[in-house]
KOLZA-140784 format. One record per residue (C-alpha): residue number from 1; x, y, z; residue in three letters. Coordinates in Angstrom, 3 decimals. Last residue first. Layout:
BEGIN
ATOM  mitor      east     north        up  koldren
ATOM    NUM         X         Y         Z      ALA
...
***
This chain:
BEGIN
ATOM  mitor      east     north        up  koldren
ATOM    245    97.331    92.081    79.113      UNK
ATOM    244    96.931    91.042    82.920      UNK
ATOM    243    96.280    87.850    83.869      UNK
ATOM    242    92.559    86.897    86.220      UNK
ATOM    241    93.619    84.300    88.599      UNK
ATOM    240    91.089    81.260    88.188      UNK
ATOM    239    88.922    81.322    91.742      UNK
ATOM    238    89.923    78.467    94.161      UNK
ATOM    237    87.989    74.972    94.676      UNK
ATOM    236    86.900    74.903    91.349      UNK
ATOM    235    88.799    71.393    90.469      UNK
ATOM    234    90.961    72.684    87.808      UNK
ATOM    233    91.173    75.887    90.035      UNK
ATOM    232    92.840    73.594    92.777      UNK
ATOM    231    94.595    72.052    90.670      UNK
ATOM    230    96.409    74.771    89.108      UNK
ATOM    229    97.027    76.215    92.907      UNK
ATOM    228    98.974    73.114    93.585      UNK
ATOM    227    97.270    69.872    95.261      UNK
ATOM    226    99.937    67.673    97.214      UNK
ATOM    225   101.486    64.519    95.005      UNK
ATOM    224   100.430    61.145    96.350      UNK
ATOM    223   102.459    57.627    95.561      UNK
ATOM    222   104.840    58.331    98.500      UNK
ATOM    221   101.700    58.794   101.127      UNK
ATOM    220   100.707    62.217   101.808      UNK
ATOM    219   100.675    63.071   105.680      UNK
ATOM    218    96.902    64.125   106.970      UNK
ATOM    217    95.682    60.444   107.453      UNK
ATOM    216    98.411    59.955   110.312      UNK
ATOM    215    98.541    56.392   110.950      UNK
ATOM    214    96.674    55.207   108.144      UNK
ATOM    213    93.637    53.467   108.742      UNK
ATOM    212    93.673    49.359   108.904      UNK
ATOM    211    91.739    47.633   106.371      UNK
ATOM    210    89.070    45.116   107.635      UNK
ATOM    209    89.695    41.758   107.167      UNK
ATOM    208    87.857    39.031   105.074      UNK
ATOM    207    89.916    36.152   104.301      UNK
ATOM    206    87.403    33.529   106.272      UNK
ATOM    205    84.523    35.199   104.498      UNK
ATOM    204    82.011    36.245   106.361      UNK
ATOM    203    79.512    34.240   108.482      UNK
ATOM    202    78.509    36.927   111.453      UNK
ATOM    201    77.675    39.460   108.761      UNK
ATOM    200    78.575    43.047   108.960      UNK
ATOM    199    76.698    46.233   110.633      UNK
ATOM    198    75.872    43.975   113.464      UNK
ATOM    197    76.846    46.494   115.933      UNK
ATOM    196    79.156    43.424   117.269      UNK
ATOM    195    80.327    42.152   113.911      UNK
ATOM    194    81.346    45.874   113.489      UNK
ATOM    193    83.228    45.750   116.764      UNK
ATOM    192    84.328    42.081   115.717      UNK
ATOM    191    86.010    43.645   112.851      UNK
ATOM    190    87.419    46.894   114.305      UNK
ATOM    189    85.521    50.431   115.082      UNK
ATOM    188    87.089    53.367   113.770      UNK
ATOM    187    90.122    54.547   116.622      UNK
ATOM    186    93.209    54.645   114.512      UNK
ATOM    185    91.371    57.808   112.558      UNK
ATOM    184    91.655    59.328   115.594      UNK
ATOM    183    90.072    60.968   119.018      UNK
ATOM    182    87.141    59.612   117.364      UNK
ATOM    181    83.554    60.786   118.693      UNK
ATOM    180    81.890    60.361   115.419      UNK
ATOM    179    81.066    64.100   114.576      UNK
ATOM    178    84.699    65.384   115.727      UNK
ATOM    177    86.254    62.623   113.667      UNK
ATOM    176    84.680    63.264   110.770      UNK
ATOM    175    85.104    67.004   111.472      UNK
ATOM    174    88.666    66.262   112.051      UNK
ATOM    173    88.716    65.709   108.147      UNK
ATOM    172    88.669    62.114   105.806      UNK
ATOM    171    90.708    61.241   102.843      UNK
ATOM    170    90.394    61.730    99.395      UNK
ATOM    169    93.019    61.144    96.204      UNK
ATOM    168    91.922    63.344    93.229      UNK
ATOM    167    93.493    61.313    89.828      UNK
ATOM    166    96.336    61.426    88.406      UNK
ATOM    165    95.273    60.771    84.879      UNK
ATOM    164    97.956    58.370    84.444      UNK
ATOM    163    99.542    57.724    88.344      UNK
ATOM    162   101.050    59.817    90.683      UNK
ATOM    161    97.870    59.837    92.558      UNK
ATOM    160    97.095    63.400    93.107      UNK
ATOM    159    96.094    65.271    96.416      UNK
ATOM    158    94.191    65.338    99.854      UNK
ATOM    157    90.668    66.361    98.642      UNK
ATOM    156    88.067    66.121   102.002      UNK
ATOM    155    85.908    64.206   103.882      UNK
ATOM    154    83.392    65.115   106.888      UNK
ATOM    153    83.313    68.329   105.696      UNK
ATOM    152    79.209    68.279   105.031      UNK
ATOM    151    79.452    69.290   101.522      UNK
ATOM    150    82.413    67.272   100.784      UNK
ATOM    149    80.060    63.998   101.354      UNK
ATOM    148    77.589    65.720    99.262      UNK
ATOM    147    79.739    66.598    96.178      UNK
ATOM    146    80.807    62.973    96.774      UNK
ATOM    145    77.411    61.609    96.305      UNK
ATOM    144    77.220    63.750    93.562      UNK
ATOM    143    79.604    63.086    91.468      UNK
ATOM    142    78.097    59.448    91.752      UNK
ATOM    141    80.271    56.069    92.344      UNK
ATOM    140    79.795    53.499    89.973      UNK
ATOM    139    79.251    49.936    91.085      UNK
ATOM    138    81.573    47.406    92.517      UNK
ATOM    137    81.672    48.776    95.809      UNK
ATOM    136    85.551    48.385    96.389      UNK
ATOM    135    86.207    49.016    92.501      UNK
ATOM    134    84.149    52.325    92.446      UNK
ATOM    133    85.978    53.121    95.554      UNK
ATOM    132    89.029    52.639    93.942      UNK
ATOM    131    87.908    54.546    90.859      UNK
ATOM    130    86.924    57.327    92.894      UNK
ATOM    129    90.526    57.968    94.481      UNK
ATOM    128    91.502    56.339    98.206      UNK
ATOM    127    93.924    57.861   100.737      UNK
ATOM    126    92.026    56.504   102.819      UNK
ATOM    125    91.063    53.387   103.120      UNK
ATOM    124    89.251    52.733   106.134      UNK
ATOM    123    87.453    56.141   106.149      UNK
ATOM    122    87.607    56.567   102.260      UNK
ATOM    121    85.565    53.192   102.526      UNK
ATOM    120    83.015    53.852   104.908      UNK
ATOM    119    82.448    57.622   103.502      UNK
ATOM    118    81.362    55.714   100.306      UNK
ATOM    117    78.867    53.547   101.938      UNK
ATOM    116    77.337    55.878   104.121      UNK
ATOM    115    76.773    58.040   100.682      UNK
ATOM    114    75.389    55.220    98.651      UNK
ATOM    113    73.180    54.270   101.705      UNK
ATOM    112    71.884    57.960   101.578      UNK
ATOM    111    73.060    60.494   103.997      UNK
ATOM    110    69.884    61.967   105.912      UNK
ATOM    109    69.891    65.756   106.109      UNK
ATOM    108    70.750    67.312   109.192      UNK
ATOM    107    67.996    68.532   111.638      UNK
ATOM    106    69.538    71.508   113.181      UNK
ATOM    105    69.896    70.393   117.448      UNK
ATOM    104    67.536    72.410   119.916      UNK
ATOM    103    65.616    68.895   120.676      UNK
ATOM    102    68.685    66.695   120.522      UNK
ATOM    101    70.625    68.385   123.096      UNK
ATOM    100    69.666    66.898   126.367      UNK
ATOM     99    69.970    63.400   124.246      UNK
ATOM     98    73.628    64.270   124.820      UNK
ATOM     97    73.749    64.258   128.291      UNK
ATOM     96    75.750    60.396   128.543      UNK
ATOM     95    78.188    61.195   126.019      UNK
ATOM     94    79.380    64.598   127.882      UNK
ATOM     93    78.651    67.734   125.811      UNK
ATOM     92    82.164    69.322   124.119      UNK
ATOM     91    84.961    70.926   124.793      UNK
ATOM     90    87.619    70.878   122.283      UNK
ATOM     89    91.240    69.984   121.603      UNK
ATOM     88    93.152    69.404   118.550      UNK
ATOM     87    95.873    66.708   116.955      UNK
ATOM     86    92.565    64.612   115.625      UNK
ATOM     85    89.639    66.025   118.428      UNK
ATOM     84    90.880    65.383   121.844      UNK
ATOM     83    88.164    65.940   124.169      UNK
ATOM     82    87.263    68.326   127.322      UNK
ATOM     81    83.841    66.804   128.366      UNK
ATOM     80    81.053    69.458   129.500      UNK
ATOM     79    78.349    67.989   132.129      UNK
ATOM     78    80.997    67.720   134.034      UNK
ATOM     77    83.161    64.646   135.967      UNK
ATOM     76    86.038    64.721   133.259      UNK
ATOM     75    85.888    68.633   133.328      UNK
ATOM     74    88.924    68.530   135.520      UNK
ATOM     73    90.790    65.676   134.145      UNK
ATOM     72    90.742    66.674   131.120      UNK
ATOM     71    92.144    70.287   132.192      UNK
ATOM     70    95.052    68.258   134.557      UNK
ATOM     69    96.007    66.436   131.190      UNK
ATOM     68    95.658    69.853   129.134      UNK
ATOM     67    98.104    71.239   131.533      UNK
ATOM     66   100.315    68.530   131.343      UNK
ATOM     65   100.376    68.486   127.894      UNK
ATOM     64   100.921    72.080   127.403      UNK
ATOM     63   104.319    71.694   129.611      UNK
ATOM     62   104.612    75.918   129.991      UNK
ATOM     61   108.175    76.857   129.667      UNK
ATOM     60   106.903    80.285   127.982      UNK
ATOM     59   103.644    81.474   128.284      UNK
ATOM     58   100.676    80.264   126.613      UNK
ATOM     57    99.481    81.425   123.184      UNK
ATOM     56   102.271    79.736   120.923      UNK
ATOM     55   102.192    76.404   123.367      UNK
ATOM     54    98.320    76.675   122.728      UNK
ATOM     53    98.660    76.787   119.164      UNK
ATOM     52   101.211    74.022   119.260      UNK
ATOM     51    98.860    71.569   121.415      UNK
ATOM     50    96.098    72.354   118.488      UNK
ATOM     49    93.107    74.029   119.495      UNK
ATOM     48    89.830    72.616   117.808      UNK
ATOM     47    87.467    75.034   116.249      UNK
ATOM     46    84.967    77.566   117.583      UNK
ATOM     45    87.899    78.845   119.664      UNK
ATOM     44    86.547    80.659   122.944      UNK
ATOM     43    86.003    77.509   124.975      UNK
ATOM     42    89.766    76.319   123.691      UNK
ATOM     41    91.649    79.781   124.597      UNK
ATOM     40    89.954    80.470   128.009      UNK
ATOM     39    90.668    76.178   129.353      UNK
ATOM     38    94.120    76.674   127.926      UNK
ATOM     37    94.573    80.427   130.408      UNK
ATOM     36    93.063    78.822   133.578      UNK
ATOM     35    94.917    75.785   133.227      UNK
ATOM     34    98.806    77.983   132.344      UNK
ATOM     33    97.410    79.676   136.080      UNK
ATOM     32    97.070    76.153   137.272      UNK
ATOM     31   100.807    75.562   136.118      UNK
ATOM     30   102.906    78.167   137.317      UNK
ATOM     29   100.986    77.885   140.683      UNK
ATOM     28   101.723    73.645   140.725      UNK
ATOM     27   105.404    74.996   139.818      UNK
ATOM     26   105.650    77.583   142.484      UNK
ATOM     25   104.304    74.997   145.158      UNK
ATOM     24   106.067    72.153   143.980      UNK
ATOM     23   104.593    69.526   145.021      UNK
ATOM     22   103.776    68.395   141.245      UNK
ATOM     21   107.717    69.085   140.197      UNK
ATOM     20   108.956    66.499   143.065      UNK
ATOM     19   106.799    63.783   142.009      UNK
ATOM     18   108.096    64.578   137.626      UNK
ATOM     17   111.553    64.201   139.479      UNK
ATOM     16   110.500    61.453   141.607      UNK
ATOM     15   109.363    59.761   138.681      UNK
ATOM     14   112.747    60.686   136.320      UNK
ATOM     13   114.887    58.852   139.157      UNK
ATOM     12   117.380    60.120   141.162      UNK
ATOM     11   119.996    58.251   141.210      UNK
ATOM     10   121.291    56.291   144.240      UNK
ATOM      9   124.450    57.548   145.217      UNK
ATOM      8   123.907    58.719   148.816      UNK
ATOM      7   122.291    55.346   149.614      UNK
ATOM      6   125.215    53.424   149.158      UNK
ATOM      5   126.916    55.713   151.534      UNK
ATOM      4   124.900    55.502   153.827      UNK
ATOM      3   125.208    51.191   153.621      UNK
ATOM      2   128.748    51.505   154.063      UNK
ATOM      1   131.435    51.190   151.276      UNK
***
């Protein structure tokens, strides 16, 4: 078989597809128009946009990856940063501008230590109930320290431990990760980060570690049951239904 014809049979490969797609003038069209519409929908949405609310929104045969890709990249130079929040997208003040917004910013109230401490350890390890965190600190763990965490969103009820009791499990919220720049949970700071901050000791134990966050902090784990409506009224997050006589 000749050289040509050798050549004739080479396959053609998934990167010169994806090559071929980008110079494609009715594709690169198709796709700055399905731009246009993602950027509309997330600066109008006072929460994050989910990839599947966008893909719902946009039209068909859209790739809503690529276009929030090429949307990154365009406001990646801009005063305004478009950022992955959990599974969600947002735009929101580049890092470097931020002290810009500090003076028109609502003064939040201070967390206590008791407080930082708490959110710290649902954070890393989440799902956690308030006798594990109780056992982590090694002193008792307030209502309302957790009232006050909940307060601000930054954590939330995720279910039951199927255990006696079964206790309230918590985790933390995209607002956590929306409010400390994490794309995900994955992405809180490791041991020699912390070291680094110097928000732990240089000389700690030589068993120490630092627990690693759950993959997806939104799935229940095997040992978690989801909160029913009973639960929730137990807890006072939903109003008792009234029964008719």
């Amino acid at each position: 078989m000749s050289e040509s014809s050798n050549a004739s049979v080479i396959p053609f490969s998934v990167e010169d597809e994806e090559e071929a797609t980008v110079h494609n003038p009715a594709e690169r069209l198709h796709l700055a128009e399905a731009v246009r519409m993602a950027e509309a929908i997330v600066f109008a949405s006072a929460e994050p946009v989910t990839e599947k609310q966008l893909a719902q929104r946009l039209p068909d045969g859209v790739n809503v990856a690529a276009a929030m890709t090429e949307l990154q990249d365009i406001y990646s130079r801009r005063g305004v940063n478009l950022v992955r929040v959990g599974d969600g997208w947002a735009f929101r003040t580049a890092g470097d501008l931020a002290f810009l917004m500090s003076r028109d910013s609502v003064q939040q109230k201070k967390l206590s230590r008791a407080a930082l401490e708490v959110l710290a350890i649902i954070a890393y390890h989440q799902p956690v109930t308030r006798a594990e965190i109780e056992d982590i600190r090694g002193v008792e763990t307030s209502k309302g320290t957790l009232d006050t965490l909940l307060e601000t969103e930054w954590i939330r009820m995720r279910g039951r431990r199927k255990t006696p009791g079964r206790p309230v499990t918590y985790g933390t919220t995209d607002k956590f990760l929306d409010h400390f720049a994490l794309e995900e949970i994955r992405d809180l700071p490791g041991i020699e980060e912390l070291k680094g901050a110097g928000l732990l000791s240089t000389r700690m134990p030589a068993n120490f570690s630092v627990p690693q966050p759950p993959a997806d902090p939104d799935e229940l784990t095997e040992d978690e049951d989801p909160l029913t409506d009973i639960d929730l009224e137990e807890l006072g997050l939903l109003t008792p239904r009234v029964t008719e006589e």
